[in-house]
BAMI-945891 format. One line per 8 residues: their letters; for each residue x, y, z of C-alpha. Coordinates in steps of 0.001 Angstrom, whole numbers, plus 524288, in hexadecimal, padded with zeros to 5 digits. Layout:
BEGIN
a> X/Y/Z; ...
//
This chain:
BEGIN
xxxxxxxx> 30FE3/CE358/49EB0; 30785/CE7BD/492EB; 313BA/CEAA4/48A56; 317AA/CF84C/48F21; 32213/CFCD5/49596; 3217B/D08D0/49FDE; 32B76/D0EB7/4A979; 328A7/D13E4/4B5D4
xxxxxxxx> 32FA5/D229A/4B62A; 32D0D/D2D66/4BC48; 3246B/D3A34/4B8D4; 33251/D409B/4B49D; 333E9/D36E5/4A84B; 324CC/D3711/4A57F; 32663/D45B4/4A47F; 33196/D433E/499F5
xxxxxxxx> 32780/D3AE5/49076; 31CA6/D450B/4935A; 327A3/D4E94/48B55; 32A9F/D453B/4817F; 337AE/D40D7/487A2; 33FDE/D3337/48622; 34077/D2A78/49260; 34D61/D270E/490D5
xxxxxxxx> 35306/D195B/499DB; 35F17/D11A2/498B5; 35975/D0518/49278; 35648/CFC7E/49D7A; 358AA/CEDB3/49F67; 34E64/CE3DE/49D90; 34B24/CD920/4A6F5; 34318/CCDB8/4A1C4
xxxxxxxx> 338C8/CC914/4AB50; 33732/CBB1F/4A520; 32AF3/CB5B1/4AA40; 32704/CA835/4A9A4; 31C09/C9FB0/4B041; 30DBB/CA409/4B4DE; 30A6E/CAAA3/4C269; 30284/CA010/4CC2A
xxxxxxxx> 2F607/CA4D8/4CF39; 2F573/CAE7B/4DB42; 3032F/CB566/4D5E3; 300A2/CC21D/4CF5F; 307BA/CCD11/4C811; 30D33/CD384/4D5B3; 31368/CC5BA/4D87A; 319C3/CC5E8/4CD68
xxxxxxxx> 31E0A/CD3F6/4CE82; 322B4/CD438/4DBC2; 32C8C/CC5FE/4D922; 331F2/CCEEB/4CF42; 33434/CDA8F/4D7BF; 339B0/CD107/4E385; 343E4/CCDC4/4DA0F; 3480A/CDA74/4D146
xxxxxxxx> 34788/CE4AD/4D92A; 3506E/CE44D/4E52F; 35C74/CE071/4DB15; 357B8/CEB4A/4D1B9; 356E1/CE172/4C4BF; 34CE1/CE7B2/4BD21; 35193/CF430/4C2BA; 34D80/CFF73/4B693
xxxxxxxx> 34B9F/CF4EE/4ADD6; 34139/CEEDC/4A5B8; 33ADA/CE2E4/4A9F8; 334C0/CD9B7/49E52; 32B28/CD113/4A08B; 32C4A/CC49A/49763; 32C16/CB5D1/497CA; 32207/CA9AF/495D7
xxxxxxxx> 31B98/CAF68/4A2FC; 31635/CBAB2/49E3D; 30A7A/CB2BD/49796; 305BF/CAE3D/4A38A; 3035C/CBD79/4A8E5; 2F7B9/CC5AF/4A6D5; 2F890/CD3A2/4A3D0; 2F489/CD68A/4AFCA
xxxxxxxx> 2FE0A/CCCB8/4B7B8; 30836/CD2DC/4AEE3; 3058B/CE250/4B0EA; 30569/CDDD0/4BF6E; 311AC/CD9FC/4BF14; 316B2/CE507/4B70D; 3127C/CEF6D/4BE75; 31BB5/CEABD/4C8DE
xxxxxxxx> 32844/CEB34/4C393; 329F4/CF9C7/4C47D; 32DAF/CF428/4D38D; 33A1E/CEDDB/4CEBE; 33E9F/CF9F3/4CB47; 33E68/CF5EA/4BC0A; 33E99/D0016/4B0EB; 331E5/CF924/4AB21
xxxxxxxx> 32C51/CED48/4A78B; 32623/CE47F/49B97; 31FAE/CDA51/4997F; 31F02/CD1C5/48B37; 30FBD/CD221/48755; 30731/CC86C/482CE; 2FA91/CC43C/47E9C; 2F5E0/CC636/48C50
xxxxxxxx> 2F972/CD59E/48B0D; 2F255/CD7D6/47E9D; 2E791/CD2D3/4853D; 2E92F/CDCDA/48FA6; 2EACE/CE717/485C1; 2DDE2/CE192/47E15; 2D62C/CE15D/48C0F; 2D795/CF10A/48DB3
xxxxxxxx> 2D4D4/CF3F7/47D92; 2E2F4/CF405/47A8B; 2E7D2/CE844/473DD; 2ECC1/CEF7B/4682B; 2F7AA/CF577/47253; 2FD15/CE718/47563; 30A11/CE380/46FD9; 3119B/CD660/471CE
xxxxxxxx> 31D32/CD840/479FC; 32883/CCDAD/47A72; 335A6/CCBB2/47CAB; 33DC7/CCB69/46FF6; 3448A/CC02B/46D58; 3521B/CBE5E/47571; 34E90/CCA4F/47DB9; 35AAB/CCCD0/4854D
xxxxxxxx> 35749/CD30C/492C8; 360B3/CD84A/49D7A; 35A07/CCF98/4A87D; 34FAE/CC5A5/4ABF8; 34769/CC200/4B58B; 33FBD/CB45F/4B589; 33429/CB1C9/4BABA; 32ADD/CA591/4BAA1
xxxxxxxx> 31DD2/CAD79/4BEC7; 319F4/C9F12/4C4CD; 32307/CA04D/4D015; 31EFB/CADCD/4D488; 315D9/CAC60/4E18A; 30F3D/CB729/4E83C; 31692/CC210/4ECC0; 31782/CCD7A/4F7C7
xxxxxxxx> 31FB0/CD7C6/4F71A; 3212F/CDD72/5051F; 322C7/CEB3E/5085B; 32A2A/CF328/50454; 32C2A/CF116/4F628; 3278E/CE7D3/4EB59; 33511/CE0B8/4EB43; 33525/CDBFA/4F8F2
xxxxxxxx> 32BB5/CD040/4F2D6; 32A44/CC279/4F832; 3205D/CB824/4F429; 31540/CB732/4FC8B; 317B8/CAB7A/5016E; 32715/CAE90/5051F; 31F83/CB9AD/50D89; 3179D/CB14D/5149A
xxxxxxxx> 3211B/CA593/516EA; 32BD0/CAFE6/51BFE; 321F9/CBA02/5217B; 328AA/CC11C/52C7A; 3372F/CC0F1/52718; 331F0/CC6D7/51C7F; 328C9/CD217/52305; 334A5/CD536/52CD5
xxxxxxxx> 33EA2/CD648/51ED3; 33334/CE0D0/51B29; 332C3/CE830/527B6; 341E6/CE940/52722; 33F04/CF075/51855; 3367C/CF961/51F1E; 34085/CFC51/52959; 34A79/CFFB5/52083
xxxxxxxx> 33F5B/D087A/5184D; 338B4/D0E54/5243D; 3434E/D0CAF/52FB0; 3399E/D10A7/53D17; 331DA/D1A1E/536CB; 326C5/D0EFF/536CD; 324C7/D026B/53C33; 3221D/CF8E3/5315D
xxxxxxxx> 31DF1/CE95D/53453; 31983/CDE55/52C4B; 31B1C/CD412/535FD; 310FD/CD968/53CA9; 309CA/CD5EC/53089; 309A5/CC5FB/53304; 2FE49/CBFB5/53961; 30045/CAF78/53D32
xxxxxxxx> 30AE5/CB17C/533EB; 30569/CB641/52759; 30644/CC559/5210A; 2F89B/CCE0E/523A1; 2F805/CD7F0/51BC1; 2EE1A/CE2BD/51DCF; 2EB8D/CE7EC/50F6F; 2EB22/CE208/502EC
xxxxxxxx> 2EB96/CEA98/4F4BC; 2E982/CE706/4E611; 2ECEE/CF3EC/4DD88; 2F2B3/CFBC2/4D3DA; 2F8EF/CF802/4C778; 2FFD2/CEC50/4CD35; 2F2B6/CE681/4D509; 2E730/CED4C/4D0B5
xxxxxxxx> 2E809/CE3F8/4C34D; 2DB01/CDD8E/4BE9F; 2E174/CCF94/4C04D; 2E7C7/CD29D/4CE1F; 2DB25/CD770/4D2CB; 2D37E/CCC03/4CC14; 2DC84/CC16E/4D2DD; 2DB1C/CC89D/4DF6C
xxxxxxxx> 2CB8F/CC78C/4DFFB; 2CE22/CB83A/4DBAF; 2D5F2/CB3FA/4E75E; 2CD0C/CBCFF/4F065; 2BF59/CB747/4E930; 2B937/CB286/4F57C; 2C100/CB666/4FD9A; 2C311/CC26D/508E4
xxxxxxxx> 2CBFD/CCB69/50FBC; 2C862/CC991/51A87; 2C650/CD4D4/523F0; 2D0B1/CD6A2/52B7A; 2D9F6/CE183/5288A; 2DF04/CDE13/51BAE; 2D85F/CE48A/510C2; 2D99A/CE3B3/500B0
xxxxxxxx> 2D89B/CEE21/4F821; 2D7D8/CEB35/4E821; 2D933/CF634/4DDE5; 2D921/CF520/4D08A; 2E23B/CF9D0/4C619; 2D8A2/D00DA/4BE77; 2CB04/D024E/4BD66; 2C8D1/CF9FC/4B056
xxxxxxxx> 2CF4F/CEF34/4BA3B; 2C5C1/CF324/4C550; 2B9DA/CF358/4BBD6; 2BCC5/CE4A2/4B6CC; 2BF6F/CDFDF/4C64E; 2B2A3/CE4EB/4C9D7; 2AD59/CDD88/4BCBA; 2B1FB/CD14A/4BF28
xxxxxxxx> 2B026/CCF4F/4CDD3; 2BF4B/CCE9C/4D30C; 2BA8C/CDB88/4DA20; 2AEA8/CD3B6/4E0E6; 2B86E/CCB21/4E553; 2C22B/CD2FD/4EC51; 2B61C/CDB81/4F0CA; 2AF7A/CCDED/4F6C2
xxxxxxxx> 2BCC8/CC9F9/4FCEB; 2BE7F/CD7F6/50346; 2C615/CDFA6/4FAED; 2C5CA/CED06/4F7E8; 2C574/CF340/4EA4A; 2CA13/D005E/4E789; 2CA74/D087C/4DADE; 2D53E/D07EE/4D227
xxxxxxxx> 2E112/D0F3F/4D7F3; 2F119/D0C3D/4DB24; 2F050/D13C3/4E740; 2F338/D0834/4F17E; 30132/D0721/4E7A6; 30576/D1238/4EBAA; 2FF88/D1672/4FA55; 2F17A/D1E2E/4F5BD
xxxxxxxx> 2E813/D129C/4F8BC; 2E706/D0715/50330; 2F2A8/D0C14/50AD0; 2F4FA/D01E2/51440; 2F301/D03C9/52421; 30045/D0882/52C4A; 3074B/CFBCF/52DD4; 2FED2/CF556/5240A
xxxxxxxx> 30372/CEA70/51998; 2FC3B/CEAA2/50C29; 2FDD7/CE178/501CF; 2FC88/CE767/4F30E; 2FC68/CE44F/4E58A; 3031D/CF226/4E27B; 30FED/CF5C5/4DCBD; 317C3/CF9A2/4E809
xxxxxxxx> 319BC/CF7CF/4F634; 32364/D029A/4FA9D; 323A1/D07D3/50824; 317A9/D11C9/50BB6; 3122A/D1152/4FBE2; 30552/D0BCC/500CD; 3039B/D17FF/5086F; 30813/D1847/515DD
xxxxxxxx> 31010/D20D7/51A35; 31CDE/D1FF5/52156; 31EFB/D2D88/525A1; 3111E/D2C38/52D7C; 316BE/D1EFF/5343A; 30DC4/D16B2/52BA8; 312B0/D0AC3/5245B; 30AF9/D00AE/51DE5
xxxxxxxx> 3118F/CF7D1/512D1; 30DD6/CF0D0/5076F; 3113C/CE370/501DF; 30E1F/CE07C/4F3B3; 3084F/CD3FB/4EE03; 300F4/CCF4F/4E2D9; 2F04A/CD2D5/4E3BE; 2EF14/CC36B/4E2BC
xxxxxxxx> 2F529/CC065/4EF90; 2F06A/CCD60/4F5D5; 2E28E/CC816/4F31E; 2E79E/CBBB8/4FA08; 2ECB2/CC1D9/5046D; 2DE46/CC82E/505BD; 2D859/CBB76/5052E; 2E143/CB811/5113C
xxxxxxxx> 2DCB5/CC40D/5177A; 2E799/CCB20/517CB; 2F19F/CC12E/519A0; 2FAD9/CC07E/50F25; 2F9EB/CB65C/50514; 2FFB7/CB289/4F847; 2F4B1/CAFC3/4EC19; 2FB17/CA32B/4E978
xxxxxxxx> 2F39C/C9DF5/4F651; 2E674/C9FB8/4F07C; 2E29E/C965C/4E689; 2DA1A/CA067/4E019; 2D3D5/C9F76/4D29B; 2D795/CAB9A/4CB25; 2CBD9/CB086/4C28D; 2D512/CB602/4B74B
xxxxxxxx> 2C882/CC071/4B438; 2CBC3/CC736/4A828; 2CD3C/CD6DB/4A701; 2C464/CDECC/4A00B; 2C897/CECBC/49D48; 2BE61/CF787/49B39; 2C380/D02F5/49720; 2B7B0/D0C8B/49822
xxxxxxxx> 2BC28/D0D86/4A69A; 2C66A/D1550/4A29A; 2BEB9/D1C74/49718; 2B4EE/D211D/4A037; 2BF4B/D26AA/4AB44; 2CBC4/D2B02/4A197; 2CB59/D3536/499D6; 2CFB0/D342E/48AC8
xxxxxxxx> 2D46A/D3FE5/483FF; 2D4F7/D37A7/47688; 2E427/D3E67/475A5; 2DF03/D4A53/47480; 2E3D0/D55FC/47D71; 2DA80/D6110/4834A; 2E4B3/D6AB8/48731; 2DA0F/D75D3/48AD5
xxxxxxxx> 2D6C3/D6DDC/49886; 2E0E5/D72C7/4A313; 2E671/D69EF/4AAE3; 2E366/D6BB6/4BA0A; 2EC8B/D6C0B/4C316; 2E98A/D68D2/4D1CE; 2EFF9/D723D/4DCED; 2F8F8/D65C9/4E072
xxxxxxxx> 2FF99/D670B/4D3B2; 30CAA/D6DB2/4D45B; 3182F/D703E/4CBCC; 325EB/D6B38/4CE66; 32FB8/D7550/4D4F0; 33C66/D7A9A/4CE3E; 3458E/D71CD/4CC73; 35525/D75B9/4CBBA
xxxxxxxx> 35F70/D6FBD/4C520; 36A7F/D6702/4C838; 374C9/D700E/4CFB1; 38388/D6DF7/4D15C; 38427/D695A/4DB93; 37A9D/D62DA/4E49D; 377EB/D61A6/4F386; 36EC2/D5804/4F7DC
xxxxxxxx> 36937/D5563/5054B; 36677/D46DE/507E9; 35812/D4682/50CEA; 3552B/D39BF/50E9D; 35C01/D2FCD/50EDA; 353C5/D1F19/50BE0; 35C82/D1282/50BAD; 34EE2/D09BF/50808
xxxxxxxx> 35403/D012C/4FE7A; 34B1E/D073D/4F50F; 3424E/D1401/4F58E; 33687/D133C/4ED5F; 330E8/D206D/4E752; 324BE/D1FD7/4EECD; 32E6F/D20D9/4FB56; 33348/D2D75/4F2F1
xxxxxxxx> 32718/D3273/4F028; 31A11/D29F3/4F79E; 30F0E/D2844/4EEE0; 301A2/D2958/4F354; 2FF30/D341C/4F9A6; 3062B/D3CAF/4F2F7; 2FFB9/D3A75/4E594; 2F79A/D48B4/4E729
xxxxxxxx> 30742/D4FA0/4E711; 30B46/D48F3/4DA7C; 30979/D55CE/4D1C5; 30D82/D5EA6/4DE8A; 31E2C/D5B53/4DEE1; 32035/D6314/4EAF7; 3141E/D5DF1/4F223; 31844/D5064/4EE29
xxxxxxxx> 32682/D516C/4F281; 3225F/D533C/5002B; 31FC9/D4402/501E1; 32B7A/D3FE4/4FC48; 32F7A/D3537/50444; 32797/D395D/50CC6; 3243F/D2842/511CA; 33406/D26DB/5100E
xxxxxxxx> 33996/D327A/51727; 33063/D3B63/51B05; 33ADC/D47D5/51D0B; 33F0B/D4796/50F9F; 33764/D5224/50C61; 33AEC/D5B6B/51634; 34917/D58F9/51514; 3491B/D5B66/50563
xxxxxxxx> 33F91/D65A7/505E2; 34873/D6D88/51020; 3555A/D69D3/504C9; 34C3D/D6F23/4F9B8; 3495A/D7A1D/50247; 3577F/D7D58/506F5; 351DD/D7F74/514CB; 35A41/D8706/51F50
xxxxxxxx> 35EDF/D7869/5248E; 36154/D7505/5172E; 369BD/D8026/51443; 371A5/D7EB2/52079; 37369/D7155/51DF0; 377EF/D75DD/50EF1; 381F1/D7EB4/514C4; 387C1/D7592/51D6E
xxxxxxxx> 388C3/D6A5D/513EB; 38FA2/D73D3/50AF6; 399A7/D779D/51592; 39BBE/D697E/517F9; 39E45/D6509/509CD; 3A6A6/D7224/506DE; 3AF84/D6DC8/511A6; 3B008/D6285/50E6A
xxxxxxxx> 3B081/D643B/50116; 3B4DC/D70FA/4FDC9; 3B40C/D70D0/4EF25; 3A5FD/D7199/4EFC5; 3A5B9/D7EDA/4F690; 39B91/D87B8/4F3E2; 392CA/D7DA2/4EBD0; 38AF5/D75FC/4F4D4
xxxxxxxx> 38391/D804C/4F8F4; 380F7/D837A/4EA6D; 37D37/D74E3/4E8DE; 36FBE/D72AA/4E470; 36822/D6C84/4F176; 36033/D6275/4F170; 35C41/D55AC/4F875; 35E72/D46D3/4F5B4
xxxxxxxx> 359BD/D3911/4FBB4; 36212/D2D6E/4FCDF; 35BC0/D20F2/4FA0C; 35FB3/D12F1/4F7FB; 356CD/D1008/4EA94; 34BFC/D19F6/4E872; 342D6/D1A39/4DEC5; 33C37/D0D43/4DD2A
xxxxxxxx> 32DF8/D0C75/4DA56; 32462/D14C1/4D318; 329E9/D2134/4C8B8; 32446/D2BDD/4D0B9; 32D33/D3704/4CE86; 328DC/D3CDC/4D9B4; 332C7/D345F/4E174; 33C28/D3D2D/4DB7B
xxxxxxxx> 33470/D4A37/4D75F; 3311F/D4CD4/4E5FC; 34044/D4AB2/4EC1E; 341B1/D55A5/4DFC3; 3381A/D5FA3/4E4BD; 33C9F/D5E4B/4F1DE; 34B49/D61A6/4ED56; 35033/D544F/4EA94
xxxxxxxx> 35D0C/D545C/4E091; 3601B/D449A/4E2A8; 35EB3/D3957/4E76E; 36999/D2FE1/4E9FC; 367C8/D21BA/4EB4C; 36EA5/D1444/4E914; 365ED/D1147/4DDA7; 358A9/D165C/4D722
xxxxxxxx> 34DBF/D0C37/4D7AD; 348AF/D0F5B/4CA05; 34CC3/D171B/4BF12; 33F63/D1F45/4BFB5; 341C1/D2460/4CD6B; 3506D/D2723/4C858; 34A3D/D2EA4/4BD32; 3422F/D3588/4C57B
xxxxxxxx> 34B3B/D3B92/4CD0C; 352DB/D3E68/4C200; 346BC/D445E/4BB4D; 345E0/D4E4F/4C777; 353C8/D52D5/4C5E4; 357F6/D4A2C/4D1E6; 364EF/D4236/4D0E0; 3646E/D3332/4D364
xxxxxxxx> 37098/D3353/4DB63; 3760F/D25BA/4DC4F; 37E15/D225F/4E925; 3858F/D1442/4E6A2; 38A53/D0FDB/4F42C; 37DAD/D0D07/4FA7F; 37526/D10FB/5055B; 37C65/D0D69/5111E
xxxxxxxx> 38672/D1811/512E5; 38060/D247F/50A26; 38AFE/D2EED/50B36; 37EB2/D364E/50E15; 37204/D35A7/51813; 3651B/D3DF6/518ED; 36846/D4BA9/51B3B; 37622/D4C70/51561
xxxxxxxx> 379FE/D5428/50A16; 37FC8/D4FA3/4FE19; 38792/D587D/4F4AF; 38869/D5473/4E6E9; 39026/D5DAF/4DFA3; 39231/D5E72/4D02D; 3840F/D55CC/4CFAB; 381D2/D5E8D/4C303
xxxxxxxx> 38D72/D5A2F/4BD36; 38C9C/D4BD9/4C002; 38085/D4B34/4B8F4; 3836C/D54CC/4ACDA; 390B2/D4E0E/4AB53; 38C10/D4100/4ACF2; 394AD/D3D7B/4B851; 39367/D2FDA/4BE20
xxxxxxxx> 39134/D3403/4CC3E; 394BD/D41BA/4D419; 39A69/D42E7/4E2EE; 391CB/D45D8/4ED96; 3944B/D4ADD/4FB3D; 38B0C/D47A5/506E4; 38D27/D51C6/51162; 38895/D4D1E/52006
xxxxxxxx> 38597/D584C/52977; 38F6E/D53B8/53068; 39A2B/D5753/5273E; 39C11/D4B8A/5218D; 39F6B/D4BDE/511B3; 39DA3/D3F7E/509E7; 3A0E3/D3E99/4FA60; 39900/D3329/4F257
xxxxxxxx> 3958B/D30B0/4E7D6; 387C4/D32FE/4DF6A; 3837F/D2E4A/4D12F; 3776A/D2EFA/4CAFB; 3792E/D23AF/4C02F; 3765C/D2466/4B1E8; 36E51/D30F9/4ADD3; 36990/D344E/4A0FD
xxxxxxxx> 36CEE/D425F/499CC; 35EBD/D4628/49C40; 35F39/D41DA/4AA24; 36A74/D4963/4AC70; 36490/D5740/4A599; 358DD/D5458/4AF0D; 36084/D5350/4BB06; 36993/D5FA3/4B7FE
xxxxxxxx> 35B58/D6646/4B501; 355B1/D6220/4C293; 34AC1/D5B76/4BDD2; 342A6/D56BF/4B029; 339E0/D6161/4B239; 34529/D6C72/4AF9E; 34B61/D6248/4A6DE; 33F63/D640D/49DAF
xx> 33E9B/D71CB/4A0E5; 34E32/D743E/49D5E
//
């Protein structure tokens, strides 16, 4: 929103700039996001964000492409409003997203010292773009986006006017996600026939924003809580931003109405802060909502769930103690209290080397930090045991990998691996632990699978036991959500060659697996009959040679321990020269060392 232009990858391509390399993409489409009209008051940049997620996401429109923010609208939006809004779009699965600037973003650039860095940033004339969406911001009302992700949105006041058909639509989700594992209600969540909610939470980069905050402590000025069960927790963005809310009194105000401040941190995001109570329903202004990413966990029986909404109508739903309410219902005066950016806060806690390096001090490295094992190259041939199996219509990467508790692994690869999807399917780990292993069972199982396919298909006598061995997951759509190349790094470790699914989420999760050496098989005919299920094996031979040679797809045989011998068909779509040398290498890191 302030004229720059990132794109959520993984550590793999971050380690290619850090050695001076090109990040090379087929040039993406552009989708204009022509905005028109002015928000009412009581709608707020997560409103806005989560209409436009409702809409792009399930038909994959902005799907690795670049969403561009123009139109007469755009005048009428803060910078704040704005970066609220922008921060969001990484959930419709979007390459990245920008915003034409005005007078209102040199402003923001001249309020933090740094108006010399502002440039104008329009549309040329007769811009041709390969899509559009329209919309007239005056029409957007306050929004909820149930569990369990940002696109199952609704407006508030659909919710509440269709309450239970749409809590019992949610519960099905959760069945198809969780099966009996847990038992998950929200019906249980309506009182006289309105929502209760038991937790309410303002943070991160998409709520902790000086303005969401400020409109917050306006609608709850005089106000309360109440003090029943439901409780509201505000943090900040940063600390300049909690500095100028304790200036200017909106803290005074939440404080007074029975809120609870807490420092500046995006742990309730992502499952370290504020996780909910078992069974528990908290409303957020955070990025996501995904199954088990504010913290619970599945694998202990414990499921609370999170529904997202705007920090306006969260501090609405406050005032009405719990009950949930859209802002619009409040005929609150907003303040519109100006920011005020001190920058000694930083000057007094950062430390500026002026550009100049001091390579005398050694760097210190805790007990926890751990290289990365050997890595081999691409075999032949390969034999892959299915080890789990997930037919959610999408899997997000904190499902791969959880966040949260396992931040103190993230420089310790084996020690990290051992929760991968560990709130999904907790035996993963075992059962591609004992294929990286080549376990007694595992070798049995090796030998009997060969004897199968060698009778069946005799040509391929003698090599299956030569195969390289490794293990796979099927899944429907992995990959969406944050770049964390863990999600792909750990199934590596653990002795992961592939994945195959009916589509990747996001190029960045695509790329990650590539980056570890892993193919991103692609299986075309769907979920429903898989030539394959957990615990099969699945023979791909001449894999080197479909990707040296640049062959469209190769033949793969799935081999039941019952005998049985299917041939389908695998492809791994378009892949660039370098992709390629990295997959035949096994990984970037021998790529770079080659």
């Amino acid at each position: 929103a302030l004229g720059t232009m990132a794109i959520g990858e993984g550590g793999g391509e971050l380690a290619k700039q850090l050695l001076g390399k090109t990040y090379d993409v087929n040039m993406p489409g552009v989708i204009a996001v022509y905005l028109t009209g002015s928000p009412v008051p009581g709608v707020g940049p997560q409103d806005v964000a989560l209409a436009i997620i409702k809409e792009v996401f399930n038909n994959g429109y902005v799907k690795n492409k670049v969403m561009e923010f123009v139109g007469p609208g755009i005048k009428n939006l803060s910078a704040d409003f704005r970066i609220g809004v922008d921060v969001m779009t990484t959930e419709t699965t979007c390459l990245s997203s920008i915003w034409a600037t005005d007078e209102k973003i040199r402003e923001f650039y001249a309020i933090h010292g740094r108006e010399g860095d502002y440039s104008e940033l329009t549309p040329a004339e007769n811009a041709w773009y390969d899509g559009a969406i329209e919309i007239d911001l005056s029409e957007i009302r306050p929004m909820i986006a149930l569990p369990f992700h940002p696109s199952c949105a609704y407006t508030i006041d659909e919710v509440n006017a269709n309450l239970l058909d749409l809590l019992d639509e949610t519960e099905k989700r959760a069945k198809v996600s969780f099966g009996d594992k847990v038992q998950f209600s929200l019906k249980s969540k309506v009182i006289d026939g309105k929502l209760y909610v038991d937790q309410g939470v303002i943070a991160g980069c998409a709520g902790g924003g000086f303005e969401n905050i400020c409109a917050a402590a306006d609608i709850l000025k005089g106000k309360d809580t109440g003090n029943g069960k439901f409780l509201l927790n505000v943090y900040p963005a940063s600390m300049p931003v909690y500095m100028e809310l304790m200036k200017n009194g909106a803290f005074a105000s939440l404080v007074d109405a029975g809120a609870i401040i807490k420092t500046a941190f995006c742990g309730p995001c992502f499952g370290a802060g504020d996780t909910p109570a078992n069974g528990a329903l908290s409303i957020r202004h955070s990025t996501r909502n995904f199954p088990n990413r504010e913290g619970s966990k599945i694998q202990n029986g414990q499921l609370s769930s999170v529904a997202l909404m705007d920090a306006r109508s969260i501090a609405a739903t406050a005032a009405n103690k719990g009950f949930l309410t859209a802002a619009t219902e409040f005929d609150t005066e907003f303040s519109g209290k100006k920011y005020f950016f001190d920058k000694t806060i930083y000057e007094k806690r950062v430390y500026d080397s002026k550009g100049v390096a001091h390579p005398e001090v050694e760097i210190q490295f805790g007990p926890n930090i751990k290289d990365w094992p050997e890595m081999s190259a691409l075999t032949d041939d390969l034999l892959l045991k299915v080890v789990s199996e997930i037919h959610d219509p999408v899997t997000t990467t904190d499902e791969l990998i959880p966040s949260g508790e396992t931040s103190s692994f993230r420089s310790n690869p084996l020690g990290l691996a051992e929760f991968t999807l560990s709130r999904k399917d907790p035996a993963y780990v075992g059962k591609a632990k004992a294929v990286r292993d080549r376990t007694a069972e595992v070798t049995e199982e090796v030998n009997k699978t060969a004897q199968i396919l060698e009778s069946a298909k005799p040509e391929f006598a003698g090599r299956v036991q030569k195969a390289g061995l490794g293990s796979t997951i099927f899944a429907v759509k992995p990959g969406d959500g944050s770049a964390r190349e863990q999600a792909a790094s750990c199934q590596k470790v653990l002795g992961g060659w592939a994945n195959i699914a009916n589509e990747y989420a996001t190029k960045r999760y695509r790329s990650n697996l590539i980056n570890w050496g892993m193919l991103p098989f692609l299986y075309k005919d769907g979920d429903k009959n898989l030539p394959f299920a957990n615990g099969d094996y699945v023979f791909i031979p001449d894999v080197k040679k479909m990707v040296e040679e640049k062959l469209a797809s190769v033949k793969a045989y799935a081999v039941k321990a019952d005998g049985t011998v299917t041939e389908f068909e695998l492809s791994t779509g378009e892949l660039t020269d370098d992709e390629r040398k990295i997959i035949l290498a096994g990984c970037l890191i021998n790529f770079y060392r080659n």
